[in-house]
N, C-alpha and C positions, 0 to 999 in steps of 0.2 A: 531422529529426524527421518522422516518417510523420504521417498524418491520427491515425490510431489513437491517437498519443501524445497529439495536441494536443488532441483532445475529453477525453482522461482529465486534463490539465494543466490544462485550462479548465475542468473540473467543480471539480476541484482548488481553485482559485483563486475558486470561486463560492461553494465551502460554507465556505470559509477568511474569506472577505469577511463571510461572513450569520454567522458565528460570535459568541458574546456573550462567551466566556471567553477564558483564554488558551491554553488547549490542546483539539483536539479531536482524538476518537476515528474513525479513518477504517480503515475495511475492503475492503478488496477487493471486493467483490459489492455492498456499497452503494454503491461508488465508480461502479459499473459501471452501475447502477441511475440512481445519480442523471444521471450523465449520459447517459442514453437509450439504452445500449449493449445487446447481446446477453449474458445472462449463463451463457453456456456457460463450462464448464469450463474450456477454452485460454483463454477471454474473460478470464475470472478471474486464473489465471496470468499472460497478458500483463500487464495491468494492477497483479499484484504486482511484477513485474521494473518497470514506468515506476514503479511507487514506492521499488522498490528504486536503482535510477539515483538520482532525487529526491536523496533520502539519502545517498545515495555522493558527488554532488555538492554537497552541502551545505547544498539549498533545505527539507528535511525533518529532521526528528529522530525518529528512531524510540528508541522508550522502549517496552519489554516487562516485564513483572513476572510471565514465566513461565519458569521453570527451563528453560534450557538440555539437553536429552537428548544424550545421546553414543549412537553403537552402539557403542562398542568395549566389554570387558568386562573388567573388574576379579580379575586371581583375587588370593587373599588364599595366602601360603602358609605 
């Protein structure tokens, strides 16, 4: 794990700690913020892929309640 990862695991772990409920809402660019990072754009992106990792390995749960978009298109015939 690069440095990169572990400032965004460690902010991770810090707002996860100070949290009152059981679930919290965490964003990419806040994530970015709170841990004192650059929030350029790539900045952004990295840091959704170390959440996406998170998740994949088991440490996060991602839960969305927005429709799924496809590009493919539907014809009706």
């Amino acid at each position: 794990m690069e440095e990169y990862d572990s400032r965004i695991v460690k902010a991770l772990i810090d707002l996860i700690s100070k949290s009152k409920g059981r679930r919290i809402t965490i964003k990419a660019r806040s994530l970015l913020k709170f841990a004192g990072l650059n929030g350029r754009h790539s900045d952004i992106l990295k840091t959704a892929k170390v959440l996406g990792r998170l998740a994949d390995d088991g440490y996060v749960r991602v839960e969305s309640n927005k429709p799924t978009r496809s590009r493919s298109r539907f014809l009706s015939t």
